[in-house]
C-alpha positions as CSV (number, residue, x, y, z in Angstrom):
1,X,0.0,0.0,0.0
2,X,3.0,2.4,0.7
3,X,4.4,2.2,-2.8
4,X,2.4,4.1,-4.9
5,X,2.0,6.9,-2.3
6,X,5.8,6.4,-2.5
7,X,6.0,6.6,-6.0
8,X,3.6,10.1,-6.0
9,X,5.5,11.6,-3.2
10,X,9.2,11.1,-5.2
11,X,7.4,12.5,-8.2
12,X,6.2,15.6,-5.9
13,X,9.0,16.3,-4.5
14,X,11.1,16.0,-7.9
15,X,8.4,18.4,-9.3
16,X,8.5,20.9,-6.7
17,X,12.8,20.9,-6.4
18,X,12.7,21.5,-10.3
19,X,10.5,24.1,-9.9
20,X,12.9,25.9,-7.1
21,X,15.6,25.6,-9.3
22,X,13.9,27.0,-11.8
23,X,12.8,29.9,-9.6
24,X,15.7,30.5,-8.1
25,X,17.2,30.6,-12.4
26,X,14.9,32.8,-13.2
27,X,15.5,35.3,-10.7
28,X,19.2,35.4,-10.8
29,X,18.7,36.0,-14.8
30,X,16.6,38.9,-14.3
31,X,19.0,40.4,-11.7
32,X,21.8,39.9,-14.3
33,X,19.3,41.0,-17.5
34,X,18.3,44.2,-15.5
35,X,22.1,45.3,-13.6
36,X,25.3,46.4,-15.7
37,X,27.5,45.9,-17.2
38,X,26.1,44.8,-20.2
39,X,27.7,43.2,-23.1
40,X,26.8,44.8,-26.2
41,X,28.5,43.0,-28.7
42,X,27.2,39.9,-27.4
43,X,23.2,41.4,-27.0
44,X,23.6,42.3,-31.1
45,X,25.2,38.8,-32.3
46,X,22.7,37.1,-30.7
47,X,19.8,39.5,-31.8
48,X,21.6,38.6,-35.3
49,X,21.3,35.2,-34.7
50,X,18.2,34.8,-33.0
51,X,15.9,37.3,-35.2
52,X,17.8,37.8,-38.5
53,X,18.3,33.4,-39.1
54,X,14.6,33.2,-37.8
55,X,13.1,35.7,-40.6
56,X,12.7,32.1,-43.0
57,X,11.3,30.1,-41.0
58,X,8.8,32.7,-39.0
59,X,7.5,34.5,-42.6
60,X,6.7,31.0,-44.3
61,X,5.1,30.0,-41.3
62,X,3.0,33.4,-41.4
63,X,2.3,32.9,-45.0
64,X,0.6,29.8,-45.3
65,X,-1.1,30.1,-42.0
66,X,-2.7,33.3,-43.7
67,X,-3.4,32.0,-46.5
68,X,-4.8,28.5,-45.0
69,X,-7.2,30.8,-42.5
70,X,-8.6,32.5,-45.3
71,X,-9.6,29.5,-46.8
72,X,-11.1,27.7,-44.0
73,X,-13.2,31.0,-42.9
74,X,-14.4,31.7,-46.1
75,X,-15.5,27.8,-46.3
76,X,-16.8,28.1,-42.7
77,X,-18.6,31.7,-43.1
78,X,-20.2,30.9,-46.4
79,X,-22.5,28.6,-44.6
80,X,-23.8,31.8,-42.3
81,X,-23.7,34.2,-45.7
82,X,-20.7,36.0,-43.8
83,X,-17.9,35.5,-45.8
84,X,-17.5,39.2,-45.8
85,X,-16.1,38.9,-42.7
86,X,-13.2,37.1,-43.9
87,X,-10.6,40.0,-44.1
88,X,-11.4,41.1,-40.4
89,X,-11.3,37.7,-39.1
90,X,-7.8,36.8,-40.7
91,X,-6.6,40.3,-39.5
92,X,-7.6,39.9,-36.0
93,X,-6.8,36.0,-35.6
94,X,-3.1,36.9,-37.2
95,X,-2.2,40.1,-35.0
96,X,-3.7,38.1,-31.4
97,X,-3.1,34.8,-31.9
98,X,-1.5,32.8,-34.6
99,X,1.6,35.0,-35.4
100,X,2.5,35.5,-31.7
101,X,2.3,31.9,-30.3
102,X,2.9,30.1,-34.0
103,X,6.3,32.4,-34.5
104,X,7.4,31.5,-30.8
105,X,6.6,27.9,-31.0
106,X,9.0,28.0,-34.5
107,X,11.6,30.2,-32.8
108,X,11.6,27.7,-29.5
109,X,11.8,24.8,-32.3
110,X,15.3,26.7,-33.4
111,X,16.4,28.8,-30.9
112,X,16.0,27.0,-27.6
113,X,17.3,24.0,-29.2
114,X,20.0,25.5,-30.3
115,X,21.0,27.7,-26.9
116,X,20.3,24.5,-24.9
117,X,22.9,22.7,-27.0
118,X,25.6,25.0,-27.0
119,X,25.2,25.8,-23.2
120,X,25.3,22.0,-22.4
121,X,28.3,21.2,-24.6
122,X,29.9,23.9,-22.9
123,X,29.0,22.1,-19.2
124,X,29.8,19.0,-19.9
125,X,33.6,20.3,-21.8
126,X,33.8,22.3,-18.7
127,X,34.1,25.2,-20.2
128,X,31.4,27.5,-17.9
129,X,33.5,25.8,-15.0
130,X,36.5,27.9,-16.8
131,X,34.8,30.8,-16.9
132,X,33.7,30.8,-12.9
133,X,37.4,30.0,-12.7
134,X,38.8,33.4,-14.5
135,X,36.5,35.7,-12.8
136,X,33.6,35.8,-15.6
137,X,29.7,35.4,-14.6
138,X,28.0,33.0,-16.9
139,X,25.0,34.0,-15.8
140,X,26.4,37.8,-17.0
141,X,28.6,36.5,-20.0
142,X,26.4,33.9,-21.6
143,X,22.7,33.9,-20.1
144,X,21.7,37.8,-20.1
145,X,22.9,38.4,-23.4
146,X,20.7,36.0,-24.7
147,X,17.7,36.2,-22.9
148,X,18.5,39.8,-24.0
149,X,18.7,40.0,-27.4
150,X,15.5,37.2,-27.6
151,X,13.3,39.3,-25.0
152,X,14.2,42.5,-27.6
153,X,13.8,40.9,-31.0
154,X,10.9,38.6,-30.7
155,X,8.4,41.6,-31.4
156,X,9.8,42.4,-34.2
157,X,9.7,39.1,-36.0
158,X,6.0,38.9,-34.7
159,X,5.2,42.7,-36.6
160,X,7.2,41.0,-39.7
161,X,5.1,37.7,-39.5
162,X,1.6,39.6,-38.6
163,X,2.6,41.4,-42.0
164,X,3.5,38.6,-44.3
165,X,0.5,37.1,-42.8
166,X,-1.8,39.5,-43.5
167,X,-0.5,39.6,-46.8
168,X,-1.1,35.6,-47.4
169,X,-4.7,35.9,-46.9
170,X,-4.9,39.1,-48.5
171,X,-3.5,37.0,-51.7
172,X,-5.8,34.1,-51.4
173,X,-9.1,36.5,-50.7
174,X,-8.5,38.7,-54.2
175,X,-7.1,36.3,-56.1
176,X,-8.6,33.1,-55.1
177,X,-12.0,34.1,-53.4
178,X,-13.2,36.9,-55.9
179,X,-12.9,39.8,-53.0
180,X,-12.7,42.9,-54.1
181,X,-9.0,44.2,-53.5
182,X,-10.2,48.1,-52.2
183,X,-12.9,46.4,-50.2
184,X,-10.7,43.9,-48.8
185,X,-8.4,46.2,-47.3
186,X,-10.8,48.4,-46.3
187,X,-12.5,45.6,-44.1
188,X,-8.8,44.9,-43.1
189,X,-8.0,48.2,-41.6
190,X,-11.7,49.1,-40.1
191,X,-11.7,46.8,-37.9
192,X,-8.1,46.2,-36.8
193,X,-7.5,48.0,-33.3
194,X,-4.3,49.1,-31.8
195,X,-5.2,47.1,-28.5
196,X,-5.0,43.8,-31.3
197,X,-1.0,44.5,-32.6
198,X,-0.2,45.6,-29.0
199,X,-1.5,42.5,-27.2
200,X,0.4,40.3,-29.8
201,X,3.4,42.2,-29.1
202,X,3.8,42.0,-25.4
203,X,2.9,38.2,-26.4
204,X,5.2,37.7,-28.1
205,X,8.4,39.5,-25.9
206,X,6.9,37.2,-23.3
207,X,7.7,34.2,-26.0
208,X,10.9,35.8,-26.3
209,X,12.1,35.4,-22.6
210,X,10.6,32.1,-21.9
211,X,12.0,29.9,-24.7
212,X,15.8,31.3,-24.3
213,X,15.3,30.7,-20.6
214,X,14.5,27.6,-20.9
215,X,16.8,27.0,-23.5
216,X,19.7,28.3,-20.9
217,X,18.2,26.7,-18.1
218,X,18.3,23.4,-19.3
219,X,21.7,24.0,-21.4
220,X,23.1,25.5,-18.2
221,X,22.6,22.3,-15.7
222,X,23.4,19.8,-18.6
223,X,24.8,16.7,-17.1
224,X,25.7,13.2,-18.6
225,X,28.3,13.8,-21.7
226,X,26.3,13.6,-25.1
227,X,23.5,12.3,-23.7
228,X,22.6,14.7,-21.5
229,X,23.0,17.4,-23.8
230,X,20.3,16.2,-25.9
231,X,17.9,15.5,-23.4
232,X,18.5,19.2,-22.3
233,X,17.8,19.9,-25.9
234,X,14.5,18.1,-25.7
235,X,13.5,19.2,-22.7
236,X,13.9,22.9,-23.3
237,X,11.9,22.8,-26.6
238,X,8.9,20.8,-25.1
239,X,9.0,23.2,-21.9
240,X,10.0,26.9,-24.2
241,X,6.5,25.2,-26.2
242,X,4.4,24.5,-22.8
243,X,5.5,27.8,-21.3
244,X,4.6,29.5,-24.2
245,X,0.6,28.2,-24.9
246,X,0.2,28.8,-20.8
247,X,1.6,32.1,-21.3
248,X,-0.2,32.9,-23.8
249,X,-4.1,32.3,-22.3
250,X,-2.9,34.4,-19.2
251,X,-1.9,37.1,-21.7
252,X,-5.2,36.7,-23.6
253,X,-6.8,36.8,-20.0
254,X,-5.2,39.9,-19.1
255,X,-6.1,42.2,-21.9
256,X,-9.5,40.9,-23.6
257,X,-11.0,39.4,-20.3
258,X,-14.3,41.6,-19.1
């Protein structure tokens, strides 16, 4: 009879010592994100590398998605005579939703990943020991500037993918679905609101922090050789992903709950 409360109570307290750790990560990265000095040249490589390499990826993503949501609301709506209301639809769901969390979840894909990789090769070489050893913070040298430059540049790929998004359905509603192109865009930008680029900005700087946290939290306290490092790698892009769909319902909640 003990065992499985044995077994619930190992998995509890696992769960609740990761969660510390995590807590404990996250605050110390803030302190280090927030204080100088700051290292600019390291902020702009990896705003180079995190936003600049992205740009592929994020605007085919915001492409088809577009041009797929303009064809399944005009399918859907011409059952209600609304298919009108295709060009706000595609506007709003695009500048709320689907760039924000859809560009995040294809930047965690790449970008934690990647961070988580290189953090835990350079745990397991020893090479963040080396660093504590000459004096240097990792937490200063390696995690701010990321978090950083991630934090800063994921609104801008999210403006760049609302755009191309827009765009995509704006494509397949003239030239496909017979819309009028004047009237299209007039429907576009009646009914588009400042509150609906704004919320999908602060979205999507919110993606920005979580998924290079996670991808230097679980890069940082890589253990095991090359094993380990790819578990870290795994586990920061399912968590960056998890983090980021939780994150963004309490975001909804917060600015369109009455």
């Amino acid at each position: 009879m003990t065992n499985p409360v044995a077994a619930v109570g190992r998995v509890t307290l696992a769960f609740m010592a990761t969660t510390g750790r995590l807590a404990v990560f996250t605050g110390q990265t803030l302190r280090h994100c927030l204080q100088p000095p700051f290292y600019g040249r390291l902020i702009l490589r990896q705003m180079v590398t995190i936003g600049y390499f992205s740009l592929p990826v994020v605007g085919l993503t915001a492409l088809f998605t577009g041009m797929v949501l303009a064809l399944q609301i005009y399918v859907g709506s011409s059952r209600f005579n609304a298919a009108s209301a295709v060009a706000t639809i595609v506007v709003i769901g695009i500048t709320r939703e689907l760039g924000p969390v859809l560009g995040g979840l294809m930047v965690a894909g790449r970008v934690s990943a990647a961070m988580a990789a290189e953090l835990g090769t350079m745990r397991v070489t020893e090479q963040i020991d080396a660093l504590t050893t000459l004096s240097t913070n990792p937490f200063k040298y390696l995690i701010a500037p990321r978090v950083i430059a991630a934090t800063l540049t994921m609104p801008c790929l999210v403006l760049v993918a609302d755009i191309i998004g827009v765009m995509g359905g704006y494509v397949i509603g003239t030239q496909k679905l017979g819309f009028n192109y004047g009237s299209y865009l007039k429907n576009t930008f009646d009914y588009l609101e400042i509150i609906d680029v704004v919320s999908g900005l602060v979205k999507a700087a919110a993606f920005g922090f979580i998924l290079s946290l996670m991808g230097c939290y679980h890069g940082y306290h890589s253990r095991g050789g090359a094993q380990g490092v790819g578990q870290a790698t795994t586990n920061a892009v399912v968590s960056a992903s998890i983090l980021i769909l939780v994150a963004n319902y309490l975001i909804t909640e917060l600015f369109f709950a009455r």
